[in-house]
MIVEX-337369 format. One record per residue: x, y, z of N, C-alpha, C, CB in turn; residue in three letters. Coordinates in pm, whole numbers, plus 32768, in hexadecimal, padded with zeros to 4 digits. Glycine has a CB too. Example, Ala and Ser with C-alpha at 12.3 -4.5 7.8 and 13.67 -1.06 7.14 Angstrom:
85277DC7830C84CE7E3E830C85287EB6830C846B7E418389ala85057F1F82C485577F9682CA850A8003831385807FC4823Cser
***
This chain:
706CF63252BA70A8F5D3525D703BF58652137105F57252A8unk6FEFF54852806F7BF50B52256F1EF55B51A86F15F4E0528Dunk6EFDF5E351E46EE0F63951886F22F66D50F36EDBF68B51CEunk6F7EF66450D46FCFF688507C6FEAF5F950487042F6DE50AFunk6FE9F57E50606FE5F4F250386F53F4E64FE66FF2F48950C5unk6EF2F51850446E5CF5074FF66E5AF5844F9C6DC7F5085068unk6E88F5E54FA46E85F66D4F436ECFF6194E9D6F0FF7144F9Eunk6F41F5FF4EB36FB4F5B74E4C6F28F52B4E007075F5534ED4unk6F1BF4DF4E416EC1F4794E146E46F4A04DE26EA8F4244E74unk6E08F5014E0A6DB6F5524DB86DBFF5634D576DA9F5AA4DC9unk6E29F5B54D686E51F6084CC46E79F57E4C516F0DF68E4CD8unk6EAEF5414C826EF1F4B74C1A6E8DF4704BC16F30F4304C7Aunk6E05F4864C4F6DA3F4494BFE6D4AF4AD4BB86D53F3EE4C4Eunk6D2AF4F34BBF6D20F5784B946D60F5604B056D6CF5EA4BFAunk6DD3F58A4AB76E15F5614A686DFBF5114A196E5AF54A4A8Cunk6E0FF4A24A666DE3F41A4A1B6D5AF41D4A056E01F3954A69unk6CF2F4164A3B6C5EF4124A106C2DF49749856C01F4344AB7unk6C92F51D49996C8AF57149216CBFF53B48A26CCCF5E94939unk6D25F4FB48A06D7BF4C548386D36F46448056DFCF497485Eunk6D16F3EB48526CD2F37348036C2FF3CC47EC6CC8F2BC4879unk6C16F42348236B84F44947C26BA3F4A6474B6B07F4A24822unk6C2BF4EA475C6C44F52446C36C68F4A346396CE2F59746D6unk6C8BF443464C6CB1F3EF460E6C6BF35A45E46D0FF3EC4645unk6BD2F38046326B92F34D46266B4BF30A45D46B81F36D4648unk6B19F36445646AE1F37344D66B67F3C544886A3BF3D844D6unk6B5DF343443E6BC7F35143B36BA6F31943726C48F33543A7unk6BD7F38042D86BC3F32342526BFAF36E421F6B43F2F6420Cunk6CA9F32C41EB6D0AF33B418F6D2CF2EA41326D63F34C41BEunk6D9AF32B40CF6DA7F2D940A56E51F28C410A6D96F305400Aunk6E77F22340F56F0AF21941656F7FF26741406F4EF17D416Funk6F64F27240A46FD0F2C840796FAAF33240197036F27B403Eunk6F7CF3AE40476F36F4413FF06F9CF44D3F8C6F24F4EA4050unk701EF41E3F877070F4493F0D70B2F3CB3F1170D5F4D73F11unk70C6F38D3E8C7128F3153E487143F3253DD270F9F2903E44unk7184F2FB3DC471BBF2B53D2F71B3F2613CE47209F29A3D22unk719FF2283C9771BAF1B33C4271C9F1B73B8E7145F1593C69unk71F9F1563B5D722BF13E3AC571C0F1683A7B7252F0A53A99unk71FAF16C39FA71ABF16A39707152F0DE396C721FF16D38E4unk70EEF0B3395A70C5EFFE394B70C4EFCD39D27141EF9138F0unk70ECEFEE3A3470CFEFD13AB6704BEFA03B2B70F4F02A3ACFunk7015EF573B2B6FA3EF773B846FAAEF8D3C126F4FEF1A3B79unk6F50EFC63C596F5EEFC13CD96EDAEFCF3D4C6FBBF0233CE7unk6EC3EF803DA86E5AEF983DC66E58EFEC3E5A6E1AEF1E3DB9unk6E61F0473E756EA6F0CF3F116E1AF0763F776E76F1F53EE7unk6E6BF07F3FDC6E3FF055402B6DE9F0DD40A96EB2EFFB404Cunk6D75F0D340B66D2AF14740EC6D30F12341A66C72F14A409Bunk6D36F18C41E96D02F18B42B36C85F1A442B16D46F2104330unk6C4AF16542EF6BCEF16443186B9CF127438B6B95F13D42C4unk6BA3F1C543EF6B7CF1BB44786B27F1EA44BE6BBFF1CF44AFunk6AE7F19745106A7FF1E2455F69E2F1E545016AC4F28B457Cunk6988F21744F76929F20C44B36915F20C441968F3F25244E2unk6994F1FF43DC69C2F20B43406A05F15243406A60F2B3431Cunk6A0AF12943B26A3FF08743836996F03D433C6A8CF00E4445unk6949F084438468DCF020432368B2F04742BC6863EFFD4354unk684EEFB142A5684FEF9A41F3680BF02841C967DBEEFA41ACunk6823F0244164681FF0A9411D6837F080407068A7F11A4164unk6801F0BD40066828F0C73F986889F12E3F8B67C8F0D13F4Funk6901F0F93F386999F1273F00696EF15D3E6A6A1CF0903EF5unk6977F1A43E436998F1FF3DD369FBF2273D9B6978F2533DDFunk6A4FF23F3D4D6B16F24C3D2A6ACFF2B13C8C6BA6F1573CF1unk6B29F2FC3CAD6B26F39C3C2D6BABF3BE3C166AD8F4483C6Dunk6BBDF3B03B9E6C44F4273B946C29F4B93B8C6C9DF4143B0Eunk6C41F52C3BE86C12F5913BBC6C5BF5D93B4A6C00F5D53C1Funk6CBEF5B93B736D37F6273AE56D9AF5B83AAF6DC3F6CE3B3Eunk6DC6F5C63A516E40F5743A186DF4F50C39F06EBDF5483A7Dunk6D74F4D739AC6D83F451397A6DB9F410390A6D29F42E3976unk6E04F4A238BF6E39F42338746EE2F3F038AD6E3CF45237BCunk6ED7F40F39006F56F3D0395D6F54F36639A46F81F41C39BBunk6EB9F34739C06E9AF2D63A1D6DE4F2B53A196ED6F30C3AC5unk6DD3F24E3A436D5EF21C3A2A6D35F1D43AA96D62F1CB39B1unk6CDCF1D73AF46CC4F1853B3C6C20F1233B246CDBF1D33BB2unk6C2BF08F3B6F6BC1F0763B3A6B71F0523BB96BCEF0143ACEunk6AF7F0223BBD6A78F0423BFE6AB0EFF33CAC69D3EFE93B95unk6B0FEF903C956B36EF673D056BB0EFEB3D646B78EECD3CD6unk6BDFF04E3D296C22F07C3D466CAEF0503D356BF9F0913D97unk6CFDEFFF3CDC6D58EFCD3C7B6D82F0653C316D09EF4F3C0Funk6DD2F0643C296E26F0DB3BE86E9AF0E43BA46E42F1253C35unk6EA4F1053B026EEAF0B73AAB6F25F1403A736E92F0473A45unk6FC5F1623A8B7016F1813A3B6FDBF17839A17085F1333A5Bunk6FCEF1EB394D6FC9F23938E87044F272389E6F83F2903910unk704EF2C838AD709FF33538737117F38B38CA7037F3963847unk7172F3B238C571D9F407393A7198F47939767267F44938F7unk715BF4A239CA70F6F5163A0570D3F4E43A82706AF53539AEunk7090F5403AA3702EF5393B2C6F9DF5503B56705AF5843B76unk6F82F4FD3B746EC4F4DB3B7A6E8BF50A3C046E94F4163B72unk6E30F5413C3E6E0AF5413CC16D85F4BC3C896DD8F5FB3D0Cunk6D75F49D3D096D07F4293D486C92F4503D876D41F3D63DB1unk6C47F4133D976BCDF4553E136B72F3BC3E2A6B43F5003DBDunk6B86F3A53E816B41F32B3ECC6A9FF3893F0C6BC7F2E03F6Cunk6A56F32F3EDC69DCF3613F47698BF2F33F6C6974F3CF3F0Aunk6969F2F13FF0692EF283405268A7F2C9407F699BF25C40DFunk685BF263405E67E3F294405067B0F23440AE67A7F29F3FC4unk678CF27C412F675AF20C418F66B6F1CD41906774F249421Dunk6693F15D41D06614F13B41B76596F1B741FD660CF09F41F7unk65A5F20542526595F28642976582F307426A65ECF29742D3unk65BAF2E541E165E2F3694172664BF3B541A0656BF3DA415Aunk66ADF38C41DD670CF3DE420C6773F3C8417B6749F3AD42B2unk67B9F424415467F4F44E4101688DF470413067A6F4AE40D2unk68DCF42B40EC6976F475413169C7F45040B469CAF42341DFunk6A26F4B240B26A8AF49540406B2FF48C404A6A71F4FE3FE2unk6B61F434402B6C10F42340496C33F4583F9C6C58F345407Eunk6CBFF4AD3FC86CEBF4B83F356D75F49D3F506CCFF54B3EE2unk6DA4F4823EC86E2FF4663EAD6E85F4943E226E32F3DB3EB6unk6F08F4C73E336F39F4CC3DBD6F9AF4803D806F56F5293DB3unk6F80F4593CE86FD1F3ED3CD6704BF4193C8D6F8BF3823C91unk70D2F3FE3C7D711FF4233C19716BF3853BF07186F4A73C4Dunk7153F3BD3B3B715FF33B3AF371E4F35D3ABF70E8F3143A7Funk7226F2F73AE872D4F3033A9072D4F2893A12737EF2CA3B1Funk735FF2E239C3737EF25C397773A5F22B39A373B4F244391Funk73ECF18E397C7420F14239A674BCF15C397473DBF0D4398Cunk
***
């Protein structure tokens, strides 16, 4: 009995110690797909976990669609035109570590 009690508690932690190290290091954006208006601004809110929470320089690109959307150097993102824009965040750590979150935006009328 005791054996199969310590086998079970093993594994749980086992589990758990794999999981919180897969989830460890992140850098998203919170929401890879949204929406918003024509004239709209918005500023998406990014995860940043594990060795991506520190300071780091932020970068914001539209790769496709800009004339649908515009974003500016703070990462603010302003409804354009009716279409869809992808995003690309890149965090540029003090280390030179390099990582990139992307997102796609779709701009409605109102």
């Amino acid at each position: 009995m005791k054996k199969r009690v310590l086998v079970v508690l093993l594994l749980v932690l086992t589990m758990f110690a794999f999981t919180t190290a897969l989830a460890a290091d992140k850098f998203v954006f919170e929401e890879p797909t949204m929406s918003i208006f024509e004239g709209d601004a918005v500023q998406p809110a990014l995860i940043r976990d594990g060795k991506f929470a520190e300071d780091g320089m932020l970068t914001y690109k539209v790769t496709s669609g800009g004339k649908f959307l515009s974003v500016a150097e703070d990462g603010t993102m302003t409804g354009l035109l009716k279409g869809e824009a992808n995003v690309v965040c890149t965090l540029t750590l003090d280390n030179g570590t390099v990582k990139k979150a992307s997102a796609t935006v779709k701009v409605a009328r109102r």
